[in-house]
C-alpha positions in Angstrom: -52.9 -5.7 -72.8 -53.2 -4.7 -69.1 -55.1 -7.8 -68.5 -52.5 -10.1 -69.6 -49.8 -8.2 -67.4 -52.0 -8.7 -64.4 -52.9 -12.3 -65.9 -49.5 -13.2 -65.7 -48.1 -11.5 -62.3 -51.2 -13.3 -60.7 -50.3 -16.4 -62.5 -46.6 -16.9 -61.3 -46.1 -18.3 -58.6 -44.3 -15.8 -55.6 -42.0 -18.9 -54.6 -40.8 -18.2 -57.9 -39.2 -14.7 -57.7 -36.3 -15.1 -55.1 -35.1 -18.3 -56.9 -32.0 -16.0 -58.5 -31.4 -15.1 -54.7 -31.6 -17.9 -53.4 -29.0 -19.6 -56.1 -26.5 -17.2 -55.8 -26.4 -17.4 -51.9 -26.4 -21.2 -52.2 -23.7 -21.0 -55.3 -21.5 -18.6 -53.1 -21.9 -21.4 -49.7 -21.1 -24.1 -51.8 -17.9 -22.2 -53.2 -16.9 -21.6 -49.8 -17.5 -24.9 -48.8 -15.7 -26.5 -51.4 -12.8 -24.2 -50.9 -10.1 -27.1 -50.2 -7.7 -25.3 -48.5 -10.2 -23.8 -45.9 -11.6 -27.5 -45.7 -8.1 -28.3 -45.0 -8.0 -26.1 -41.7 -10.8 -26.5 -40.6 -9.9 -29.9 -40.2 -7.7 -28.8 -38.0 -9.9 -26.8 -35.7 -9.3 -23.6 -36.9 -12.4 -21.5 -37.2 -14.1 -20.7 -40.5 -14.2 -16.8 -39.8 -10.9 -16.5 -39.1 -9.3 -18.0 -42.4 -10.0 -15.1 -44.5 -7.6 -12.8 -42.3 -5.3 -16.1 -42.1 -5.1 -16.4 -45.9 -4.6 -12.3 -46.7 -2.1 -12.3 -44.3 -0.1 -14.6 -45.4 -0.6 -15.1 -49.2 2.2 -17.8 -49.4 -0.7 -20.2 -48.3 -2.9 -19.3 -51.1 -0.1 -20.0 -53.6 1.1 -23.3 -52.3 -0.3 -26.4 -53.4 -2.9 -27.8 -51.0 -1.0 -31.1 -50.5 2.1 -29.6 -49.1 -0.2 -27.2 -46.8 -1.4 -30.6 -45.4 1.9 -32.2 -45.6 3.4 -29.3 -43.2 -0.2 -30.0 -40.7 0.5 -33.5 -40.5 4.8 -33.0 -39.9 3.5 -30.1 -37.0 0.9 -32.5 -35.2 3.4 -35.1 -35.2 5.5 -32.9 -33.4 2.7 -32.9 -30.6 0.2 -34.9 -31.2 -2.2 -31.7 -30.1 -4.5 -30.2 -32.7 -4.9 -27.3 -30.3 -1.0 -27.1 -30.1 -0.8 -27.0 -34.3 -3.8 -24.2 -33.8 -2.3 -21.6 -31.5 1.5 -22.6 -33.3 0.2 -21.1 -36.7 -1.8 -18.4 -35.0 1.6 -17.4 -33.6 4.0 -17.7 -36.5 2.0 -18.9 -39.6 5.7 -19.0 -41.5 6.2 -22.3 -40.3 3.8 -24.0 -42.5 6.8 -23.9 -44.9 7.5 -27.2 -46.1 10.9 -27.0 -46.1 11.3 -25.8 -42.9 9.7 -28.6 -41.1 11.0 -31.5 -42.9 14.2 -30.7 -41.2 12.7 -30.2 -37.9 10.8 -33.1 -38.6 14.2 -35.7 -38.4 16.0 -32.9 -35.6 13.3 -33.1 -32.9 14.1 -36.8 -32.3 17.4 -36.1 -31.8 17.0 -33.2 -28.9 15.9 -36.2 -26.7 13.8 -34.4 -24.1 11.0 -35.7 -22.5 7.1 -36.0 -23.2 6.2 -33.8 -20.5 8.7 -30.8 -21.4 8.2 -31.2 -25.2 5.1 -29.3 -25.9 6.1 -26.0 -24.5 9.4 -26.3 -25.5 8.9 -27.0 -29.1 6.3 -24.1 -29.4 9.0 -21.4 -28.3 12.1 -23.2 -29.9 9.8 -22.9 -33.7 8.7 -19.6 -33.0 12.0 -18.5 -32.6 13.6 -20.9 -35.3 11.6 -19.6 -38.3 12.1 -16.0 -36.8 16.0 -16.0 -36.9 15.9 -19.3 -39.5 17.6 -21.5 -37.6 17.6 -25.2 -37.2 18.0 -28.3 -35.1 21.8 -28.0 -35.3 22.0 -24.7 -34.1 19.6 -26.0 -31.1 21.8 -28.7 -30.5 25.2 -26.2 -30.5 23.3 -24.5 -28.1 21.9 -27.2 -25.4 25.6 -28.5 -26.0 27.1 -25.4 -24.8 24.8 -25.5 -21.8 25.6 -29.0 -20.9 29.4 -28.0 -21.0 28.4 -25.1 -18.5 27.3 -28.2 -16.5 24.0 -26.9 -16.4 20.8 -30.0 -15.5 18.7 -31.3 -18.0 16.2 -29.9 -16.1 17.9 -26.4 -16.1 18.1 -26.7 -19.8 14.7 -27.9 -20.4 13.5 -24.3 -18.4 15.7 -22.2 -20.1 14.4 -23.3 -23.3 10.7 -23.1 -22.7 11.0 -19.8 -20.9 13.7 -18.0 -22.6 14.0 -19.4 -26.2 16.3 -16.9 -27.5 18.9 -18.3 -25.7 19.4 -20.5 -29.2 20.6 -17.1 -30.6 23.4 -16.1 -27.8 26.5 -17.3 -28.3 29.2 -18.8 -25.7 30.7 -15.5 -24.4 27.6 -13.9 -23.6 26.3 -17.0 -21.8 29.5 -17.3 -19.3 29.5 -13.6 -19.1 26.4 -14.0 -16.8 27.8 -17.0 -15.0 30.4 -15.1 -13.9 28.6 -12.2 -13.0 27.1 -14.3 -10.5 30.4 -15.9 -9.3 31.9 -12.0 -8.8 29.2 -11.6 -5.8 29.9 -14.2 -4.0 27.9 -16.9 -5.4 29.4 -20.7 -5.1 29.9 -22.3 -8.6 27.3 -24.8 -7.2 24.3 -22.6 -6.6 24.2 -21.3 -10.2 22.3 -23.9 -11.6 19.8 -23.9 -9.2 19.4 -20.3 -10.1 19.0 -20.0 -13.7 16.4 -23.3 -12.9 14.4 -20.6 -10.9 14.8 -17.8 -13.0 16.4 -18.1 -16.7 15.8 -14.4 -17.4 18.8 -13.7 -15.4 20.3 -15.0 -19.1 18.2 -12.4 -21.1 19.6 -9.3 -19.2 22.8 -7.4 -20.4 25.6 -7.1 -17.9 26.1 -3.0 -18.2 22.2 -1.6 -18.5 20.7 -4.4 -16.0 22.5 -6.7 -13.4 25.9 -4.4 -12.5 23.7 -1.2 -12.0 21.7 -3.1 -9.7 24.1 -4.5 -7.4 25.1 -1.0 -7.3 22.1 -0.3 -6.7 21.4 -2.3 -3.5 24.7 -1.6 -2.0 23.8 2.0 -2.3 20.9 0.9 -0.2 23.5 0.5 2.4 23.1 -3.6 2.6 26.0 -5.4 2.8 27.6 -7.8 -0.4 26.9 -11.0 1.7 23.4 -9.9 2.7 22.7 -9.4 -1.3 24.1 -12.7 -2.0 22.3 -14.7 0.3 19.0 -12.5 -1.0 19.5 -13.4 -4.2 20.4 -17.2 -3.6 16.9 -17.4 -1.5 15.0 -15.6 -4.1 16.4 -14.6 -8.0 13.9 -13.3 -9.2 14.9 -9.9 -7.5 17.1 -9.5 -10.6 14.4 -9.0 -12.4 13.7 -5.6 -10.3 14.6 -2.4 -12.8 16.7 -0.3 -11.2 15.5 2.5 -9.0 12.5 0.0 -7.9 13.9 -1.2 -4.6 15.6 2.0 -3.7 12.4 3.7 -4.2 10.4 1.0 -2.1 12.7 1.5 0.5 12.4 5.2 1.1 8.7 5.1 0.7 9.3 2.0 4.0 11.0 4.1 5.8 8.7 7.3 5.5 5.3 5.5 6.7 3.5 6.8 9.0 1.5 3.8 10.9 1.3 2.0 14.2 4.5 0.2 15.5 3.4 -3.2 15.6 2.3 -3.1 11.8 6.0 -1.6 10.6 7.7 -4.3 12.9 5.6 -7.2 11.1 6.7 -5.8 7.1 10.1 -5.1 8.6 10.1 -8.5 10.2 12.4 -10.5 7.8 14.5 -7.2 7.1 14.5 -4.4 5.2 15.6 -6.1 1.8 12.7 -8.8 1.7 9.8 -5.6 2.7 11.0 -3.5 0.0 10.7 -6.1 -3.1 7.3 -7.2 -0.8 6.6 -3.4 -1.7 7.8 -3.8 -5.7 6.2 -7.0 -5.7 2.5 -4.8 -4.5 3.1 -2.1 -6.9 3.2 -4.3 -9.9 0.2 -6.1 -8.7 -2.4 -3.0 -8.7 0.2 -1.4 -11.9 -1.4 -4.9 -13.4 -5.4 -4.1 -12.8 -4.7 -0.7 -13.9 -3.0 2.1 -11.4 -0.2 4.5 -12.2 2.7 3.7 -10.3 2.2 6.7 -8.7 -1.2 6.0 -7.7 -0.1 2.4 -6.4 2.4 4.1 -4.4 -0.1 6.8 -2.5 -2.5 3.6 -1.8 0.1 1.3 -0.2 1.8 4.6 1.5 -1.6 5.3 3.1 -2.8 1.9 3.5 0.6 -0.3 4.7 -1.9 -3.1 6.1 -2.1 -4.4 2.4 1.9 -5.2 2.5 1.2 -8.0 4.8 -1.5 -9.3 2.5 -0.7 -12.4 0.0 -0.7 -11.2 -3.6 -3.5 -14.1 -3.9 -5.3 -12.1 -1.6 -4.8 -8.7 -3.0 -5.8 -10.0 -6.7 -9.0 -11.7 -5.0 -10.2 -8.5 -3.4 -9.5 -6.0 -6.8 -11.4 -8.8 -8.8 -14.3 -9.0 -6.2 -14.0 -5.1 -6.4 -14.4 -4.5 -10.0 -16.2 -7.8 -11.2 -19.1 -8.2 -8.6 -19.3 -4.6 -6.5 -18.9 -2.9 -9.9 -16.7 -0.3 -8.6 -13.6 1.0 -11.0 -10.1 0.3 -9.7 -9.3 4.0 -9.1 -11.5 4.0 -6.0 -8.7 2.2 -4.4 -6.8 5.9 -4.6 -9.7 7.1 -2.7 -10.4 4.4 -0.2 -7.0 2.1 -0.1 -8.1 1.2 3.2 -10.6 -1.8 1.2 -7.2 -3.1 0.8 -6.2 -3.3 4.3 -9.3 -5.2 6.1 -10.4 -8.7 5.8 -12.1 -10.5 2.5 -14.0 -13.0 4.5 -14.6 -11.7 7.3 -15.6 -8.0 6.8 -16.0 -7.3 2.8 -18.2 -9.8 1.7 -20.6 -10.0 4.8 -20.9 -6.5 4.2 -21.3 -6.5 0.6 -24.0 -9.8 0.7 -26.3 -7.9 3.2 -26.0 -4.3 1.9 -27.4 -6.1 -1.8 -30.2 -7.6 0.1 -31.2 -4.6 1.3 -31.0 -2.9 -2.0 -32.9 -6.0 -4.0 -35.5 -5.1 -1.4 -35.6 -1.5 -1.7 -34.7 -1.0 1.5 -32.0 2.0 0.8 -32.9 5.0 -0.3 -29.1 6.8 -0.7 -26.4 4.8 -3.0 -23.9 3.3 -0.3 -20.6 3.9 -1.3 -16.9 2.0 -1.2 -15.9 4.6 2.0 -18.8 3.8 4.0 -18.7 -0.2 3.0 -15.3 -0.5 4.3 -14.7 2.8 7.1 -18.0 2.1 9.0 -16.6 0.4 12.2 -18.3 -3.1 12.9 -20.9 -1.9 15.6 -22.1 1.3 13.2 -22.4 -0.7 10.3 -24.6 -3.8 12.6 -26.8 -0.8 14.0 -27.5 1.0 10.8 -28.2 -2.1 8.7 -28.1 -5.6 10.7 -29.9 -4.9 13.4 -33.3 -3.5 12.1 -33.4 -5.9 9.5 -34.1 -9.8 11.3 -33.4 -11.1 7.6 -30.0 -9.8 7.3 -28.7 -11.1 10.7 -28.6 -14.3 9.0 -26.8 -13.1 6.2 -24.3 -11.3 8.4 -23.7 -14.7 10.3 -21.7 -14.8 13.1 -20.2 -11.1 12.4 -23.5 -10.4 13.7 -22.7 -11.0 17.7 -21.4 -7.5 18.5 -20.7 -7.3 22.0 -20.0 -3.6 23.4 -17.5 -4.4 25.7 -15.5 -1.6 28.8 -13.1 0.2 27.3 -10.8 -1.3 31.0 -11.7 -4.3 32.8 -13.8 -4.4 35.7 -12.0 -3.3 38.9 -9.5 -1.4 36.6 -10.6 1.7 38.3 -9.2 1.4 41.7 -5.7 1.1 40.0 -6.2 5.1 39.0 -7.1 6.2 42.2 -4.2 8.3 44.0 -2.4 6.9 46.8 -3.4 8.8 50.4 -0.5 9.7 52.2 -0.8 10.6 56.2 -0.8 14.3 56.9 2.5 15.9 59.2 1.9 18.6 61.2 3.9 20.5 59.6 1.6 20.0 56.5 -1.3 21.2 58.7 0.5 24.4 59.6 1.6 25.6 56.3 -1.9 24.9 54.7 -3.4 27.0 58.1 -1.3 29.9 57.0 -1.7 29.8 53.6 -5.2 29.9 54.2 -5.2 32.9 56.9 -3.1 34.7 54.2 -5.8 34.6 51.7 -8.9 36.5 54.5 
């Protein structure tokens, strides 16, 4: 009996044995590979591991039929002509693969009559908000005809549409209510549409909470209602400010403690433009991850980085975190990395100080403070100048020339003028001088 056991284990071929694995892995690819509707998307460019969250998301996709799941594909790329467009729209709002819904957009978008170039954008906001608040074309084309009759551009409308969508769901008072917000302070009836083209989120603000508070904010500030005017005619965008910003950048302006030449160049175009320079800063290291109060203390110490380009500034935090692999809170502790040149001091610095440590040439870790506060001539002795390799690397940084703190011949400008003796002089120094034996 144990012989034929052994007889037939030895017989059998191993290949054999996983052969009920192996069919149920293949049975279960095949099932999911002949899964229509996931064929379907795919088709699309959607990606196979993100259907199953797709489809238990949103089970009305499951129980429609698969030809009106294609039907509403085909109606959405014809919108476009963009598979990634029909891709990031259903990642979006996946409600408007309803059938319904887009066979009445399908005849409306025709009869918006924008242009090719504005369309994609535009139709991906106008949907989104569409199947949110279930509206239609009609109610788009109530809405662009109110516009028009506020003799707003085509362009104008085509801006407001792709960057403030719900303007479909505001109705005519609450449009002209900001139109004539902006006619109260001065503005000419002809300027507004050049406006709202710049910034159409002046629309999206309410009157009370937002845009009256901050005028009343900025003549607080002691400018005068021209001076605002003209401000915001040059630039809009300050009206997206929340209030108490500007104030606050203003005091923080007028309390810095630097050298005179650097305050008259941020207060060079006036106090208005250097305090939303200031808001404009603080939002830009608030973005890569500083309190406000911390962005603040680092622009209140460091009042060099106001003159920088926001280009500039995002350049040097990305080269800070990304390649020196320092965190964004040593900014708090050295802001002056901020205030000195990308090309000319940071990255020579940075390219010779890694040389040196891919050779093993420095024993201590060289920190942020000494990269940056090390003055040109302390950083070329310590690590330039004993190094012939990393002259080259320091380029022409590497030409330090000690020069007088005067100029030559500066000296004989200090001496003190000789004046000729009276001999009146000559007797009072004789007696002083008796007086003191």
């Amino acid at each position: 009996m144990a012989f034929r056991i052994i007889a037939r284990t030895l017989l059998i071929p191993k290949s054999i044995k996983p052969i009920p694995y192996q069919i149920s892995k293949f049975s279960s690819a095949i099932s999911s590979n002949s899964d229509p509707l996931s064929n379907l998307f795919q088709g699309y460019g959607f990606q196979h591991s993100d259907l199953d969250n797709l489809f238990a998301r949103n089970r009305f996709l499951r129980n429609s039929s698969v030809s009106d799941v294609e039907m509403s594909l085909k109606i959405l790329l014809s919108l476009c002509s963009s598979k990634d467009f029909v891709v990031s729209m259903v990642y979006n709002c996946p409600r408007v693969l309803e059938l319904n819904f887009l066979k009445r957009w399908e005849v409306g978008v025709s009869e918006l009559g924008f242009s090719d170039n504005s369309r994609l954008i535009m139709i991906q906001s106008i949907l989104e908000v569409s199947r949110k608040f279930d509206l239609y074309p009609d109610d788009i084309l109530r809405c662009i005809e109110c516009l028009r009759g506020f003799r707003f551009s085509s362009a104008t409308i085509t801006r407001v549409l792709q960057e403030f969508p719900m303007i479909i769901t505001k109705n005519e008072e609450n449009i002209w209510a900001k139109i004539e917000f902006l006619l109260g302070i001065g503005i000419h009836r002809s300027k507004i549409d050049s406006i709202i083209q710049t910034y159409p989120g002046i629309l999206a603000f309410g009157l009370e909470n937002k845009l009256k508070p901050l005028i009343s904010e900025f003549t607080g500030m002691g400018f005068r209602p021209n001076e605002i005017r003209d401000e915001i005619i040059r630039n809009p965008k300050i009206l997206g400010s929340e209030v108490g910003e500007m104030s606050k950048c203003l005091r923080m302006l007028n309390s810095l403690k630097c050298r005179v030449p650097i305050k008259e160049k941020i207060f060079s175009e006036g106090a208005f433009r250097a305090s939303y320079k200031v808001k404009l800063r603080i939002d830009c290291l608030h973005k890569h991850g500083l309190l406000y109060r911390d962005a603040f203390s680092v622009l209140w110490r460091e009042p060099r980085a106001i003159l920088y380009d926001l280009k500039e500034i995002d350049t040097k935090i990305e080269f800070l975190t990304n390649t020196m692999k320092f965190d964004v809170l040593c900014l708090v502790e050295v802001p002056e990395y901020l205030g000195v040149h990308f090309e000319k001091q940071i990255v020579p610095r940075y390219n010779v100080i890694e040389h040196l440590r891919s050779k093993g040439g420095i024993g201590d870790e060289i920190g942020l403070r000494s990269l940056v506060k090390f003055s040109r001539l302390r950083f070329y002795n310590l690590y330039v100048k004993p190094y012939p390799e990393c002259v080259k690397i320091y380029g022409r940084f590497a030409d330090i020339k000690v020069r007088n703190r005067h100029p030559e011949g500066m000296w004989k400008l200090f001496k003190p003028p000789k004046y000729p003796d009276s001999r009146k002089d000559l007797k009072n120094i004789k007696s002083f001088m008796e007086q003191l034996h």
